[in-house]
C-alpha positions in Angstrom: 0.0 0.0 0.0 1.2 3.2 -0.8 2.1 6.1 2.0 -0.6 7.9 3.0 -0.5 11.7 1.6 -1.4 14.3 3.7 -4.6 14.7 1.6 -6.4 11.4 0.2 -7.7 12.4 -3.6 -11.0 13.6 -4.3 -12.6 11.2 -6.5 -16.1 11.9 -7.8 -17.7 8.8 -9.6 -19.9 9.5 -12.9 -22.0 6.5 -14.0 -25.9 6.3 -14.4 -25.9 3.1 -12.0 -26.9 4.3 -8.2 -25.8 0.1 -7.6 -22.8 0.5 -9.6 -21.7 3.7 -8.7 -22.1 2.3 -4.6 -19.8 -0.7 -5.5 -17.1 1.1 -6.9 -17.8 4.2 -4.1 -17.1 1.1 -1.5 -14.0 -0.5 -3.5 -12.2 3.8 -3.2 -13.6 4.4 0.0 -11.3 1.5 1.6 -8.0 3.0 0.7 -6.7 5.9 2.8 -5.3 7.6 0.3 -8.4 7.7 -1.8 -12.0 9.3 -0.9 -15.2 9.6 -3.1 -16.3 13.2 -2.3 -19.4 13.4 -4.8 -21.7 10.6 -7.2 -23.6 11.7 -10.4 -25.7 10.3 -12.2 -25.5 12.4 -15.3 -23.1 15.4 -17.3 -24.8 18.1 -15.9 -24.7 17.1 -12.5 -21.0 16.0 -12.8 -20.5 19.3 -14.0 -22.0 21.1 -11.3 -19.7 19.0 -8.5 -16.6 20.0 -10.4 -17.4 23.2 -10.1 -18.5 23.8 -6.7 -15.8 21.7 -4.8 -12.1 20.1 -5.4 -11.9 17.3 -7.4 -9.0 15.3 -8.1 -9.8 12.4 -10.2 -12.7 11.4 -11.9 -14.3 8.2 -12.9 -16.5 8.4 -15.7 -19.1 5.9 -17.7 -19.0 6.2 -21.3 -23.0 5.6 -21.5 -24.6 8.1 -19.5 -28.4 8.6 -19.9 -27.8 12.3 -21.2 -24.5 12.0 -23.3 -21.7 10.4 -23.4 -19.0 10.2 -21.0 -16.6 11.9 -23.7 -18.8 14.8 -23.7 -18.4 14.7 -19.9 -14.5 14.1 -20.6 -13.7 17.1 -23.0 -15.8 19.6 -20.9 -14.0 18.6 -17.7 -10.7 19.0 -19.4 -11.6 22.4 -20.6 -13.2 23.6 -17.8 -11.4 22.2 -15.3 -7.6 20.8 -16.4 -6.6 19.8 -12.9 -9.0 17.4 -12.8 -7.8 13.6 -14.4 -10.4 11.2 -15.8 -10.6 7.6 -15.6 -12.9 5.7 -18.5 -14.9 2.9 -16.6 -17.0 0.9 -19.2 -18.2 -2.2 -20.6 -17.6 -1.1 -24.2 -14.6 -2.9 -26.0 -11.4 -1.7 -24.6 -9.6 -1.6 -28.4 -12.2 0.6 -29.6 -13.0 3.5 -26.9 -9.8 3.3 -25.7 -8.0 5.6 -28.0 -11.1 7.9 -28.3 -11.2 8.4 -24.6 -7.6 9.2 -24.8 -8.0 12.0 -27.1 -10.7 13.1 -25.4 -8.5 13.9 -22.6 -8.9 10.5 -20.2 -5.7 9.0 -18.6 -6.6 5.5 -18.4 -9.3 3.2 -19.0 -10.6 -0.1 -17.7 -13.5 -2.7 -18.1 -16.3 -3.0 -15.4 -15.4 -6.7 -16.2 -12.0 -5.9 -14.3 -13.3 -3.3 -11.9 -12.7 -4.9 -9.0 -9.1 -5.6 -9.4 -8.2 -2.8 -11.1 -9.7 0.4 -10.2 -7.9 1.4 -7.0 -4.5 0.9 -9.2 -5.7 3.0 -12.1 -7.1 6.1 -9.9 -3.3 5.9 -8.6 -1.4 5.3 -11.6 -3.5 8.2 -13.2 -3.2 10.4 -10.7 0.7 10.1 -10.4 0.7 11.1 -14.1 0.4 7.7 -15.7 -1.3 6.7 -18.8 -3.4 3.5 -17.3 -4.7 1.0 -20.1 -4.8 -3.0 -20.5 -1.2 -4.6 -22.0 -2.8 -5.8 -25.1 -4.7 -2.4 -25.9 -1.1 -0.3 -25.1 0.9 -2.7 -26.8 -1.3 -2.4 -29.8 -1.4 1.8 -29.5 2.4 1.4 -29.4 2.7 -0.8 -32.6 0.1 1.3 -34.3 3.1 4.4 -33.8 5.6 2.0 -34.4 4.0 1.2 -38.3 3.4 -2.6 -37.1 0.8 -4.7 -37.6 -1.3 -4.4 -34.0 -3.6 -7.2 -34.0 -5.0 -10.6 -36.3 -5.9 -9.8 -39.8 -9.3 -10.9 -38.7 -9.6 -8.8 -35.7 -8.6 -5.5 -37.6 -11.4 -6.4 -40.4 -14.0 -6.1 -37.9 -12.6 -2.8 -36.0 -12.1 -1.1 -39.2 -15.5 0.0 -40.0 -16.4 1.1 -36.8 -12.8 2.8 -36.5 -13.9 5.1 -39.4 -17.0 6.8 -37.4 -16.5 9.9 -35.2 -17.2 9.8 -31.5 -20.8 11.1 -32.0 -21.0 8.8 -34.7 -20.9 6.4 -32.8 -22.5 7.5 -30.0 -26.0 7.5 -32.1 -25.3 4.0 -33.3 -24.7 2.7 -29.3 -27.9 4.7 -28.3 -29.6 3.0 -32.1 -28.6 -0.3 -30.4 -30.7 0.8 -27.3 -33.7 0.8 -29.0 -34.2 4.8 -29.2 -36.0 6.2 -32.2 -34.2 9.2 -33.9 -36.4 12.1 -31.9 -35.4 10.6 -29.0 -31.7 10.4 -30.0 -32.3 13.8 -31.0 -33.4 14.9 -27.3 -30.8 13.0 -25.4 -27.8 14.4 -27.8 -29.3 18.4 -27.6 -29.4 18.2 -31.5 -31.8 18.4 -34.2 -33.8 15.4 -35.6 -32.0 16.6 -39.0 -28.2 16.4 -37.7 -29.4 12.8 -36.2 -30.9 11.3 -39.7 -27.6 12.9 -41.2 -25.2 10.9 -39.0 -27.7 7.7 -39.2 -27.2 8.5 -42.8 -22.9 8.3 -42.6 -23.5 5.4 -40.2 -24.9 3.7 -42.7 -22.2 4.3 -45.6 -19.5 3.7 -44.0 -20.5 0.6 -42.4 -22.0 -0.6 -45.9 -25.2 -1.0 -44.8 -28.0 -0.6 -46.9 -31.6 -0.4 -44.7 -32.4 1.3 -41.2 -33.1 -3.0 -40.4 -29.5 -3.5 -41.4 -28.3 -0.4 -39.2 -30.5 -1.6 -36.3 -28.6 -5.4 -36.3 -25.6 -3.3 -36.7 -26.2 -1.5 -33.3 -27.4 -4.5 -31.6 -24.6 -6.3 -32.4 -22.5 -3.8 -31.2 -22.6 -5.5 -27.4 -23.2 -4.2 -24.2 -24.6 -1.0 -24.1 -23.7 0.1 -20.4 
């Protein structure tokens, strides 16, 4: 265990799950160098914590009920640089990983591995350190390096889905949780128009030809928490 500084870390804790958000506010609030000083559920009210108290690292959801946790991620960072973010999803490691990095995130790990791994991410991150799976860093490295990163077979099915922007791909994760495009529309604060013209590059680049074919397309995408 590391030595105790004279003031544990803030952490405030972002996800759109009271249970979850308790689990993970139990697994910080054990180590004396960590404490969880404020839960939200949502942007806004993340937003509002950052800017009423100190804050020193922040885990954030990627699929929050009223954006995305990038949103969330790239506001913080403007608003409030002192403050580091920590991506805690169940979306596929090798393909938010690198978005949440350029969003401004420090690390990233899998509610699959929360439990092992979240206390040693808060720290590595907040030391400074860039905090993300071997496999996925190895494969970011290689990528720089001009190797191959993964299986032929593995990069075919990335690819597509690789070539949409974050908001993008944002309407096709909410697409796969059954929301119509007025309701995309609402949660995303844009216009039913800039909605059916992303549903519209969704559907090119991916090759698909009918709004069935982009609906199995976002189903198939996984888990949507």
């Amino acid at each position: 265990m590391p030595e105790t500084p004279d003031r544990a870390a803030q952490v405030l804790i972002v996800d759109d799950h009271p249970i979850l958000r308790h689990g993970i506010a139990q697994l910080v609030g054990r180590e004396p160098d960590l404490e969880v000083c404020a839960e939200a559920g949502g942007i806004d009210d993340a937003l509002a914590v950052l800017a009423a108290q100190p804050v020193d690292l922040m885990v954030v959801d990627l699929s929050l009920e009223d954006r995305s946790g990038l949103d969330l991620i790239r506001t913080a960072r403007a608003r409030h640089p002192q403050v580091q973010s920590l991506v805690l999803s169940m979306h596929d490691e090798r393909l938010y990983a690198e978005r949440a990095l350029r969003a401004g995130a420090r690390g990233y790990v899998t509610k699959q591995e929360a439990t092992r791994k979240i206390v040693a991410a808060l720290r590595s991150v907040h030391a400074g350190r860039i905090w993300l799976s071997e496999t996925v860093a190895s494969e970011l490295l290689e990528r720089l390096a001009g190797a191959p990163a993964a299986p032929a077979a593995d990069v075919a099915l990335a690819m597509p889905l690789a070539a949409l922007t974050d908001r993008e791909l944002e309407v096709l994760r909410l697409i796969g949780r059954g929301l119509k495009t007025g309701d995309i529309a609402r949660q995303l604060r844009r216009s039913v128009h800039t909605i059916d013209t992303h549903r519209a590059n969704i559907k090119r680049k991916l090759g698909l030809k009918t709004s069935g074919d982009l609906v199995r397309a976002a189903v198939a995408m996984g888990p949507a928490g």
